[in-house]
N, C-alpha and C positions, 0 to 999 in steps of 0.2 A: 757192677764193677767190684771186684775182688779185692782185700786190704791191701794183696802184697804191690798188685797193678796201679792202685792210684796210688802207693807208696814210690814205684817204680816209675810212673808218669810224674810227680813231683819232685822225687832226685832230677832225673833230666830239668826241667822250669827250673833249677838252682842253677847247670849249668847255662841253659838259654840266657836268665837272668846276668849271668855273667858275662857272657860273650858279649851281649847288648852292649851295658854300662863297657865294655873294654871299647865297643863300635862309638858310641857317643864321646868316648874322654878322646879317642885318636882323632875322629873329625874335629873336634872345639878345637883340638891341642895342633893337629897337621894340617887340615883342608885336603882338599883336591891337589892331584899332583897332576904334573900334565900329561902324563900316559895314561892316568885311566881314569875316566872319563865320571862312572857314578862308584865310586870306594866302598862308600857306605851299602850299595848291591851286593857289591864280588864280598864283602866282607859276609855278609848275611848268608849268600848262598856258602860258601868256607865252613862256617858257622854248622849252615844244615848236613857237609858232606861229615864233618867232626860227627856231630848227631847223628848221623846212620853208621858212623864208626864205632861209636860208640855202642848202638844199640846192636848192633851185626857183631861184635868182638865183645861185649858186655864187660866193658872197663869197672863198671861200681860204679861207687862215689864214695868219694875221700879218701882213696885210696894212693898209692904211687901212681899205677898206671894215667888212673882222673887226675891228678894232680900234674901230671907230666903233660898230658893232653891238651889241658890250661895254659900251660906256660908254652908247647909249642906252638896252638893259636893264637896267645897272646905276642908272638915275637914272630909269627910270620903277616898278623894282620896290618900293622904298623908299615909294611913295605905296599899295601895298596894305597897310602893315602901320600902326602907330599911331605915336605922338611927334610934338613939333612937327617946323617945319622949321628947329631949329639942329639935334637929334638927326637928322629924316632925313639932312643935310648931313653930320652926322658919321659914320652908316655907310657914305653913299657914300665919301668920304675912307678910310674903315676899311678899307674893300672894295676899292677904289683901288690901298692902299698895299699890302696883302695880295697882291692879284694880280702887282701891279712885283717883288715883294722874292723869289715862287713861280718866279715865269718867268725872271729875269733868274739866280735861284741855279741852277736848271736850266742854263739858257741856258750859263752860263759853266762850269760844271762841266762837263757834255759837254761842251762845244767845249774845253777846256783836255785833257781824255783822246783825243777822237778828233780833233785836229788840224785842226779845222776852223772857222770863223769862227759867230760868234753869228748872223747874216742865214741861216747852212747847217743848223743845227742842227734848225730845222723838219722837215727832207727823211727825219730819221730815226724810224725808228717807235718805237726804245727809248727818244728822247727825249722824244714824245710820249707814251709809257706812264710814264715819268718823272713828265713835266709833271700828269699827270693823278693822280698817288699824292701828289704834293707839295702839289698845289691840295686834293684831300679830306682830307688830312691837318692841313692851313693854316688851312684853315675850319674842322672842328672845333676845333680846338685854341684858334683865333682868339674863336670860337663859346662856349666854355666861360667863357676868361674874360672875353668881353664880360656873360656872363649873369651870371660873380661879380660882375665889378664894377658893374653896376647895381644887383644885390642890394642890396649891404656897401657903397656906394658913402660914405665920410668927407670923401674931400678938397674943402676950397671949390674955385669955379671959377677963381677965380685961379690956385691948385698943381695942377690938373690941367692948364691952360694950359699953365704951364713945366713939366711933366713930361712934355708931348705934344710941345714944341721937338728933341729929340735925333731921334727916328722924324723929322718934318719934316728935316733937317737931311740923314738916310739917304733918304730917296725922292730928294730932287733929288741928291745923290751917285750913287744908282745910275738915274737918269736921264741924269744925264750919261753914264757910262758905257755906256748902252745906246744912245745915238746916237754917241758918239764909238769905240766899238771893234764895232761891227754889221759890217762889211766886213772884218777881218780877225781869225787867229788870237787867242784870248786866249791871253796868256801868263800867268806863274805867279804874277805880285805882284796883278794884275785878278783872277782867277781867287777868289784867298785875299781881294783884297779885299770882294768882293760875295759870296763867306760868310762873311767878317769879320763885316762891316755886316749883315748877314742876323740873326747867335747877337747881335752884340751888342743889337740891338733884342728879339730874345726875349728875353735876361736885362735889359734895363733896363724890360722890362713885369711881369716877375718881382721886381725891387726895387721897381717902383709898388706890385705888390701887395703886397708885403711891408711897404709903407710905410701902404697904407691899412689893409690887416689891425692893424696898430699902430696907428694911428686910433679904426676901429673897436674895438678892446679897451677903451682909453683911456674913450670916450664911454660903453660898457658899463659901466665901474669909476665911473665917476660917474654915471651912471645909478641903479646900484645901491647907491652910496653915498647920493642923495637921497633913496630908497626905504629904505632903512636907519633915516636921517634922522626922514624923517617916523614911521616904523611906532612907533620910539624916543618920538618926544615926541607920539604917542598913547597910548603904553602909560603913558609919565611924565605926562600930564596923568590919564588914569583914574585913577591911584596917590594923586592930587595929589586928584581928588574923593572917593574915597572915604575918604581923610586925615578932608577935610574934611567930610564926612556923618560918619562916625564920631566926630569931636569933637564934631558940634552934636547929636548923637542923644541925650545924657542931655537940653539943653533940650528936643527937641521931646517926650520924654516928661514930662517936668515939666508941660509945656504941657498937654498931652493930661490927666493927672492931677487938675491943675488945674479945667479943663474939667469933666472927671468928677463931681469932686466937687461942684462946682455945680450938677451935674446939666443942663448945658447940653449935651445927647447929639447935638444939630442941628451946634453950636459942632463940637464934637470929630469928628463925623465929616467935618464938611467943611475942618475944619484937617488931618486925615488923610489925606482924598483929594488935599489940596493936596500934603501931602509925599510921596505916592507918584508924585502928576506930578512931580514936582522930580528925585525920587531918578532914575525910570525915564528923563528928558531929562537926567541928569548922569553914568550908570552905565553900564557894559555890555549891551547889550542883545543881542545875541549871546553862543552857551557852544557852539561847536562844538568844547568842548575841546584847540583848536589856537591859544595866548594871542597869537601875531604876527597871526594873521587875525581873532580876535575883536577886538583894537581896531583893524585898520584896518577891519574890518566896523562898526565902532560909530563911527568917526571919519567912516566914508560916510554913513552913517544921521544924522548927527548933521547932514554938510556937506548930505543930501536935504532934511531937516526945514528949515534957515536958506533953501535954497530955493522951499522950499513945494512939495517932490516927495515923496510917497504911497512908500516904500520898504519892497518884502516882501520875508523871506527864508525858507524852503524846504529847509534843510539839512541833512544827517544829521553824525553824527561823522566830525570828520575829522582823527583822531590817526591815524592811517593812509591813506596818499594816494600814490600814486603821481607824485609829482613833489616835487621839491624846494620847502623852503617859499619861497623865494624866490621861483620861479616860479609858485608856486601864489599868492602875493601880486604878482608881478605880471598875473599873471589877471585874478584879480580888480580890479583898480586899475584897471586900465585898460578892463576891460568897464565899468565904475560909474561912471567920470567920463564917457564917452562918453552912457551910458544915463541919468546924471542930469544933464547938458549940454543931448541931446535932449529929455529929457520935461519941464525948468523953462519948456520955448516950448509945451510942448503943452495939451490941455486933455482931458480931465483929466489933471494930470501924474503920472505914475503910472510905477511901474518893479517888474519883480517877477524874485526870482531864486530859480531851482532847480535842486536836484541831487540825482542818485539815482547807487547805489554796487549794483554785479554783481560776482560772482565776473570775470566776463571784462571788463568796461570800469565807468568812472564818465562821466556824462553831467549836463552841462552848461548852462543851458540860463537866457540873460537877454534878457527881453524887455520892452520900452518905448515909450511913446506916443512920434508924431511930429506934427510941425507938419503936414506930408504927405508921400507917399509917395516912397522914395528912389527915383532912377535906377538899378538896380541892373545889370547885364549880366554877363547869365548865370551869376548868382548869386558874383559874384567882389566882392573887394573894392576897395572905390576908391582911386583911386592916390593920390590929394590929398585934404586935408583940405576939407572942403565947409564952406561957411561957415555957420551956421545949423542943418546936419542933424546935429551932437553926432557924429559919425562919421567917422572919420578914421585921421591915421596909429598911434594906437593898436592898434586891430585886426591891423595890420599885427606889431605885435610881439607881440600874441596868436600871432597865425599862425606867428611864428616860436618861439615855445615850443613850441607843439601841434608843430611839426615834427619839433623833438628829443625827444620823446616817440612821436613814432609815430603819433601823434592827428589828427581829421579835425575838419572843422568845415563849416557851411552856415548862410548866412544868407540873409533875407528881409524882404520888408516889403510887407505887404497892408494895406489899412484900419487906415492909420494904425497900426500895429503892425507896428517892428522888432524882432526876432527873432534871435538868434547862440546858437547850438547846437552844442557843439563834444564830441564825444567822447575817453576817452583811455583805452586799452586798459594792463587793471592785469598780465595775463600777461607780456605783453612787458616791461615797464619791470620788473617784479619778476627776470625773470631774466638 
């Protein structure tokens, strides 16, 4: 192999390296959109036609035409993947600033060791095997936390604004930079400053996160404090009726007695079927043995019934469960309001919940009428709350339980029956 050939093979691997990390920060930052189907493919093959454009038209490198090339793959690949157009906007910018901040720390680092100007630094092949370890390395890492932070994402738009102004602030800094010292040596205070401005944007995306991360706990602690909340003045209202059944129980047996002896047997039993509706619509109607989930289970039953939704349950004991009660009440809360949300629009409205218990997993499993059939794609869940289909960002925090647990889940929805089935494997979480 010829110097100028593996010269010429490693400029391209700079742009390759590019194009990747541009593929990895738009999937973390977009996902899949619903027209096309694998993004991260069509991006790759895009990718290769660029590559034989390049090599067939021999654009360079670092040049206008290369540079132009960058920027128009970079703004047509963001249309394969999903999000509107302020989030595509925002990965090309991510992508953007990512690739200035890779090339230029590059750029100036060699030319500050080997004595030579940032416009000369292309000519050498360790810089371009440089450039190409910094660009894969940039993306991933760029790549990671774009995906936390849309996970975990706390901050309003507003604080994400001014938390995005310092990075702004550093692109045009080292823009400047890279048209005012391209033509000669960089010296030692350029050099430190465009790896200055480089670490300190990676540590001010490290104190965002560490600031959302602190958001998000916050919103979890009162989350769980309303869940708290309510579970508390379920359990204190039961207490509060069966207080009150238990005081009026000597009248209704006097009544009954009464009756009796009249011999009015018609009277008494239909004054008795009366108090057993009463007792059974004011008491517990759940005993899965586990008191935090039998009254939010009887507090659901009770919120189905004032809706006019048909509510089953299907339970075995669950004084043994592999998950925390906490989580195990938020499960269920959030399966139930969804499912009896959806089925008060449906006809018949109807909701039925089941679970069964294996040495190796417990299974899950609630299903409910719909007005009609969900849009569902590829069996995933919906990113927004859908207006009308009881379905939403609930499920979402389902899915994030099951996660920490190990657990899977799959949903569905055929003839008017949605469907959430979620598994949680009792081996693993026991040891």
């Amino acid at each position: 192999m010829t110097k100028d050939l593996a010269w010429y093979l490693v400029g391209h691997l700079v742009c390759i390296s590019q194009w990747a990390a541009f593929i990895l920060v738009d999937y973390a930052c977009l996902g899949r959109g619903e027209r096309i189907k694998a993004p991260c493919l069509w991006a790759s093959l895009m990718a290769g036609a660029f590559l034989a454009a390049s090599i067939r038209f021999n654009f360079g490198f670092f040049n206008i035409t290369s540079i132009l090339s960058n920027v128009v793959y970079l703004l047509a690949a963001v249309f394969l993947f999903g999000g509107n157009w302020s989030q595509k906007m925002t990965a090309c910018l991510i992508n953007g600033t990512m690739c200035l901040l890779a090339e230029n720390t590059v750029s100036y680092t060699f030319g500050w060791f080997a004595r030579v100007p940032t416009s000369e630094v292309w000519h050498y092949r360790s810089a371009l095997v440089a450039m190409v370890l910094c660009n894969l390395a940039t993306g991933m890492l760029v790549a990671c936390f774009v995906h936390r932070w849309r996970r975990e994402r706390a901050l309003e738009p507003l604080q994400a604004l001014v938390m995005s102004f310092f990075p702004g602030i550093v692109v045009v800094l080292n823009i400047v930079l890279m048209l005012s010292g391209s033509h000669q040596e960089p010296s030692l205070m350029n050099m430190l400053l465009t790896v200055g401005l480089t670490i300190a944007v990676l540590v001010h995306l490290s104190i965002v996160q560490m600031f959302n991360d602190q958001m998000v706990r916050q919103q979890e602690l009162m989350v769980e404090a309303v869940r708290q909340k309510e579970s508390a003045e379920a359990l204190l209202d039961s207490y509060k009726t069966q207080r009150r059944l238990t005081h009026e129980f000597t009248n209704h047996t006097d009544a009954l007695a009464l009756l009796l002896q009249q011999g009015d047997y018609e009277g008494a039993k239909a004054y008795l079927s009366s108090i057993t509706r009463n007792i059974a619509a004011s008491t517990m109607v759940m005993n899965t043995h586990n008191p935090l989930l039998d009254a939010l289970l009887s507090k659901k039953y009770e919120d189905a019934s004032s809706c006019g939704v048909m509510l089953y349950f299907d339970l075995p004991d669950l004084r043994e469960f592999p998950m925390e009660q906490t989580d195990l009440v938020m499960v269920f809360s959030n399966l139930l309001n969804n499912a009896i949300e959806a089925a008060s629009q449906a006809d018949p409205p109807e909701v039925y919940v089941r679970m069964r218990k294996s040495e190796d997993e417990v299974v899950l499993s609630v299903r409910n009428r719909v007005v009609k059939n969900l849009n569902l794609t590829d069996g995933q869940l919906p990113r927004t709350s859908q207006k009308g289909a009881g379905h939403g960002f609930g499920l979402w925090n389902v899915k994030e339980v099951l996660e920490k647990y190990g657990g899977e889940y799959t949903i569905s929805c055929r003839d008017c029956w949605f469907r959430f089935t979620c598994t949680v494997p009792v081996r693993q979480v026991m040891t």
